[in-house]
C-alpha positions as CSV (number, residue, x, y, z in Angstrom):
1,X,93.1,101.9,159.4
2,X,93.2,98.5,159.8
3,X,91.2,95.9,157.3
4,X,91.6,92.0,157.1
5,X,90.1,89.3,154.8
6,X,89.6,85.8,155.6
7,X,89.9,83.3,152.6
8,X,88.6,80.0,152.4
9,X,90.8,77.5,150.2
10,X,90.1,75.8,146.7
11,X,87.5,72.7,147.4
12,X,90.8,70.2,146.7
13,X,92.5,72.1,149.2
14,X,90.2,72.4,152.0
15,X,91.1,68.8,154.1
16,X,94.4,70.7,154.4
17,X,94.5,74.0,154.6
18,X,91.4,76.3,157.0
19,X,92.0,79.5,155.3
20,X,94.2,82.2,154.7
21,X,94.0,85.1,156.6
22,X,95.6,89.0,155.2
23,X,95.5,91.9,157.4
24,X,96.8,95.4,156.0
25,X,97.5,98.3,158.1
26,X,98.0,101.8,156.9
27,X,98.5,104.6,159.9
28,X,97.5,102.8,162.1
29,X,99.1,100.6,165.3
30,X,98.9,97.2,165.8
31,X,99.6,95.9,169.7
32,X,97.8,92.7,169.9
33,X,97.4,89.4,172.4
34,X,97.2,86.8,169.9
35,X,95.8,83.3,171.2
36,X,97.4,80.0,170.7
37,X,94.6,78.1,167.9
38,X,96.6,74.9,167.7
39,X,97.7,74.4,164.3
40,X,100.7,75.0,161.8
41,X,100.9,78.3,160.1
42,X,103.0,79.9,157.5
43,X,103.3,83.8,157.8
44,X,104.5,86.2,154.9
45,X,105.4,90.0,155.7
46,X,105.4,92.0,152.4
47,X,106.4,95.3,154.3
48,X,108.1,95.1,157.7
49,X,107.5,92.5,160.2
50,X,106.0,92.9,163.6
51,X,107.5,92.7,166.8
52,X,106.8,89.3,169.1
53,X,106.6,89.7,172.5
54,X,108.9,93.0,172.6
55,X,111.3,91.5,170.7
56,X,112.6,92.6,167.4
57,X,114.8,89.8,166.4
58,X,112.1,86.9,166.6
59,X,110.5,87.8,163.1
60,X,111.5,87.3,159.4
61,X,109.7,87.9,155.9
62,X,108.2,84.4,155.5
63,X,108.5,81.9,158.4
64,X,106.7,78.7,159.9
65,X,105.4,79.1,162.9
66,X,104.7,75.9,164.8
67,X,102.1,75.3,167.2
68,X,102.5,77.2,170.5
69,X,100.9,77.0,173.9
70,X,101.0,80.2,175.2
71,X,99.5,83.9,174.3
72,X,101.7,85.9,172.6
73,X,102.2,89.7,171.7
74,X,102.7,91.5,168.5
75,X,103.7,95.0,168.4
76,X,104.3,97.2,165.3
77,X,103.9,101.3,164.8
78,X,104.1,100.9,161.1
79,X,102.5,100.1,157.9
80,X,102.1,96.0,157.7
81,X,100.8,93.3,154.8
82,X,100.8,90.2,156.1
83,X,99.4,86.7,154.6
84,X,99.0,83.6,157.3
85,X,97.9,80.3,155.7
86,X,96.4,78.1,159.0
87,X,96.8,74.7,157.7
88,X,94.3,72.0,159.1
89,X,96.2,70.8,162.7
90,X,96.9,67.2,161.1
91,X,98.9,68.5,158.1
92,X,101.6,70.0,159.5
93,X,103.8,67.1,158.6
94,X,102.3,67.1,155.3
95,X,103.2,70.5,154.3
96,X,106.9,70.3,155.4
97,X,107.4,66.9,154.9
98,X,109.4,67.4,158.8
99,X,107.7,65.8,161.7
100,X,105.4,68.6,163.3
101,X,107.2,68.3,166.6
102,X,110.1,69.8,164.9
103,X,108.0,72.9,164.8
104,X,106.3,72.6,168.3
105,X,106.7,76.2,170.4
106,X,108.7,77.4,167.6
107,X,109.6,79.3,164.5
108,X,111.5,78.8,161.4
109,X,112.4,81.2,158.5
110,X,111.8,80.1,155.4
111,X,115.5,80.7,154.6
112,X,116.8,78.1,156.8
113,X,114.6,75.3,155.1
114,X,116.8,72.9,153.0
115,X,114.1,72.9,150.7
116,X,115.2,75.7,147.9
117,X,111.5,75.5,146.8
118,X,110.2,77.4,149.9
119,X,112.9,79.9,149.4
120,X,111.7,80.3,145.7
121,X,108.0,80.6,147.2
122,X,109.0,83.8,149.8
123,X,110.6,85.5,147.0
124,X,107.4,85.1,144.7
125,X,105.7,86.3,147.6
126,X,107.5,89.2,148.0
127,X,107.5,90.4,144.9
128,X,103.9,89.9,143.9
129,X,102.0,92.3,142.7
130,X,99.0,92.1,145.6
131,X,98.5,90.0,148.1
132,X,95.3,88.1,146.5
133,X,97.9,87.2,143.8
134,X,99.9,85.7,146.3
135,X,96.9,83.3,147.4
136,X,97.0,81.7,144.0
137,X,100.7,81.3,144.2
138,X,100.6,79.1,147.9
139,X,97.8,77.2,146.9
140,X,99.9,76.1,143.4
141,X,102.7,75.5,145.8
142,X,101.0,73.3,148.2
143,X,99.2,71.5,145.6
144,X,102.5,70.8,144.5
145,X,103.8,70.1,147.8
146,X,100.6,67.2,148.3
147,X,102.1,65.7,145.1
148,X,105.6,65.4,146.7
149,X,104.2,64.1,150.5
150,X,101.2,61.5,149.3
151,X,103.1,58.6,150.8
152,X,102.8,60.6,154.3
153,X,100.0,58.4,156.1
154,X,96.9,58.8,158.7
155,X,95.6,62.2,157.5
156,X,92.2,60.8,157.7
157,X,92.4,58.9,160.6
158,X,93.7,61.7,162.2
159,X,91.1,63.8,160.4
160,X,88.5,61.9,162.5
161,X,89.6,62.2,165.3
162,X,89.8,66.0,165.2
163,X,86.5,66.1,164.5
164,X,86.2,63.9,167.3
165,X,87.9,66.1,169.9
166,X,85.8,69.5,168.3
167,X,82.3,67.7,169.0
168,X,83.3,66.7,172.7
169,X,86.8,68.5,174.0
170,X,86.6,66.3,177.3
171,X,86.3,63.0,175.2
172,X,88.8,60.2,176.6
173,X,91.8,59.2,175.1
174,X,90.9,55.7,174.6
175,X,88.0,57.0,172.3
176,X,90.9,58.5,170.4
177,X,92.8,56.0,169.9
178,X,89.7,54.1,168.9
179,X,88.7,56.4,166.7
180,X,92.4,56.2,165.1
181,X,91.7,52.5,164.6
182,X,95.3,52.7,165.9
183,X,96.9,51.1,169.4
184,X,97.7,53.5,171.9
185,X,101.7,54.0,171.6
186,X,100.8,54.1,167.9
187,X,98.4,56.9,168.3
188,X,100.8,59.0,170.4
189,X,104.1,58.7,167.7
190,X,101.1,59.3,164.9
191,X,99.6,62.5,166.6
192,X,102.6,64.2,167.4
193,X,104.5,63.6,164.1
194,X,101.6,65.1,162.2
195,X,100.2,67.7,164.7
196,X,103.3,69.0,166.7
197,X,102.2,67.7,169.6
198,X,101.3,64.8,171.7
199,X,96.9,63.8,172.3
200,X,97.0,65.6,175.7
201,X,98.9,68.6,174.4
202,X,96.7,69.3,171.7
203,X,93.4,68.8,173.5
204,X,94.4,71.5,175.9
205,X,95.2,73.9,173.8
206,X,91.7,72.7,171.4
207,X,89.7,73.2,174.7
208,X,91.2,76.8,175.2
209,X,90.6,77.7,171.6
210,X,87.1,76.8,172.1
211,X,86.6,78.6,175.5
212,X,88.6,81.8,174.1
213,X,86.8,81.9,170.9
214,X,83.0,81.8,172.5
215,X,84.4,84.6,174.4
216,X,85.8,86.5,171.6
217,X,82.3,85.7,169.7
218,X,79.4,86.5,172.5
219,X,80.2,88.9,175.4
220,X,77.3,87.8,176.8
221,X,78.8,84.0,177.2
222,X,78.5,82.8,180.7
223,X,81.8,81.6,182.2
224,X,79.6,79.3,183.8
225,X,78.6,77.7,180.5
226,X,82.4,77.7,179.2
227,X,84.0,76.0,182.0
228,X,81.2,72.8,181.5
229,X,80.6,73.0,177.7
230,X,84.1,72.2,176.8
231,X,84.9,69.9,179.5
232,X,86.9,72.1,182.5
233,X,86.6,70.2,185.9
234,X,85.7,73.0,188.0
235,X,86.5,76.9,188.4
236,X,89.7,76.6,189.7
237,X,90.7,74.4,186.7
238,X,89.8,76.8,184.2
239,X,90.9,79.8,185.8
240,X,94.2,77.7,186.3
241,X,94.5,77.0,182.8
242,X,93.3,80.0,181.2
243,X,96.1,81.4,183.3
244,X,98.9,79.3,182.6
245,X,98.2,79.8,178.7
246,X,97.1,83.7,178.4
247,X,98.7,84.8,181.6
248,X,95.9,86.4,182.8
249,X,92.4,85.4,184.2
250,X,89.4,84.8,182.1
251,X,87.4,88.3,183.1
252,X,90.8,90.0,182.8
253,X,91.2,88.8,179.2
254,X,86.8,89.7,179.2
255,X,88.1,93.3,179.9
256,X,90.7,93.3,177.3
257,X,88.5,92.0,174.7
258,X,86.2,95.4,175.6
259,X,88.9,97.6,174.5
260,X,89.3,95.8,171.7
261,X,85.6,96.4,170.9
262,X,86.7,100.2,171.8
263,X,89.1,100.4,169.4
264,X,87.3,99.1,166.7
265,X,88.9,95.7,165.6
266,X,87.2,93.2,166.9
267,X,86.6,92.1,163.4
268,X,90.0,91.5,162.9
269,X,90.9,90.1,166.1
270,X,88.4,87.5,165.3
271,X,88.9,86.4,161.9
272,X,92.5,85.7,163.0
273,X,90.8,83.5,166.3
274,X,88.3,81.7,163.7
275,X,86.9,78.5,165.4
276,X,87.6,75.3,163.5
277,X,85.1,73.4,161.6
């Protein structure tokens, strides 16, 4: 059995963090392909991590995971309790007061922080007595951690122009950096110190969010209507990209998404693939 709840944060909390996301398993398998969404995360593991991409020695008990362009897979035969917090895609240097690039295509266990406060955090985690406790102890911390990073600048610049790139994904980068009220070298060191990556980087991986998620959401979505509504040239450009970042075609990944149906968590598969508001 598998069940998952999606969270929404506190009203204080909500320019900053999406939601939090808990899945429990309990006899039951998990082997998933798990879509890049574009934004900082923090993962806790309160019984045994999974496997990432057939390898063992890529997890830990609570890590960061940066923002990654390509699909990845997670593998685990045993009983799981895991708590992701997806931060807004802007607050990634925020929360760790570390540029986000330090975090792009990557992971960090909590462990290695210098920071003995995140340390303190996993082993409150850990030992919690349920998970929904452990909500209420991340959004203390990150309150607390808003306190410590105020100083850290452009979160609502950077705010608009998210919003920006979610109402039109093909929008141009000088309306960007317009929108930033920023010039356009600016914008670029901006960006990628908050987000983990640089304008172009992000929008590519925002655009295949989009496309992905429709097609997680609606089987009955035309691939027609993806390639134009979020701003792919032609077919060849979105089968090219969808290929380069899942590693398969878009009907392949249509047909994998059908035995995900089959097996009865699509629910699940979807919270964790929520579209950004």
């Amino acid at each position: 059995m598998i069940t998952v709840k999606a969270i929404r944060p506190s009203t204080v909390l909500q320019p900053y963090v999406h939601h939090y996301w808990i899945m429990r398993t309990c006899e039951a398998a998990v082997s998933q392909m798990i879509m890049p969404v574009g934004c900082l995360k923090w993962i806790f593991h309160r019984k045994r991590p999974f496997d990432v991409n057939g390898m063992s020695g890529l997890h830990a008990e609570a890590l960061v995971v940066g923002p990654y362009d390509k699909a990845i897979h997670i593998d685990s035969t045993e009983d799981l309790e895991m708590i992701t917090v997806f931060f807004q895609p802007y607050a990634a240097k925020m929360m760790m007061n570390i540029p986000g690039k330090e975090f792009y295509n990557g992971t960090c266990d909590f462990d290695s922080l210098e920071n003995v406060r995140f340390r303190d955090l996993k082993a409150r985690i850990l030992d919690a007595a349920s998970a929904e406790a452990c909500i209420d102890m991340i959004e203390q911390f990150i309150m607390e951690q808003l306190v410590r990073t105020q100083g850290v600048p452009y979160t609502k610049p950077l705010a608009h122009v998210l919003g920006e790139l979610m109402r039109n994904p093909a929008v141009r980068m000088e309306e960007l950096t317009s929108a930033a009220c920023l010039c356009e070298r600016q914008f670029r060191r901006v960006f990628a110190d908050h987000t983990g990556m640089n304008p172009k980087q992000f929008q590519r991986i925002l655009r295949f969010h989009l496309a992905t998620n429709a097609m997680i959401c609606s089987r009955e979505e035309s691939l027609d209507d993806l390639l134009y509504q979020y701003g792919f040239t032609d077919h060849s450009h979105f089968n090219r990209e969808f290929h380069d970042i899942a590693g398969i075609s878009p009907t392949q990944y249509l047909h994998y998404l059908d035995s995900v149906r089959q097996q009865g968590i699509l629910p699940a598969y979807r919270s964790y693939h929520t579209e950004r508001e």
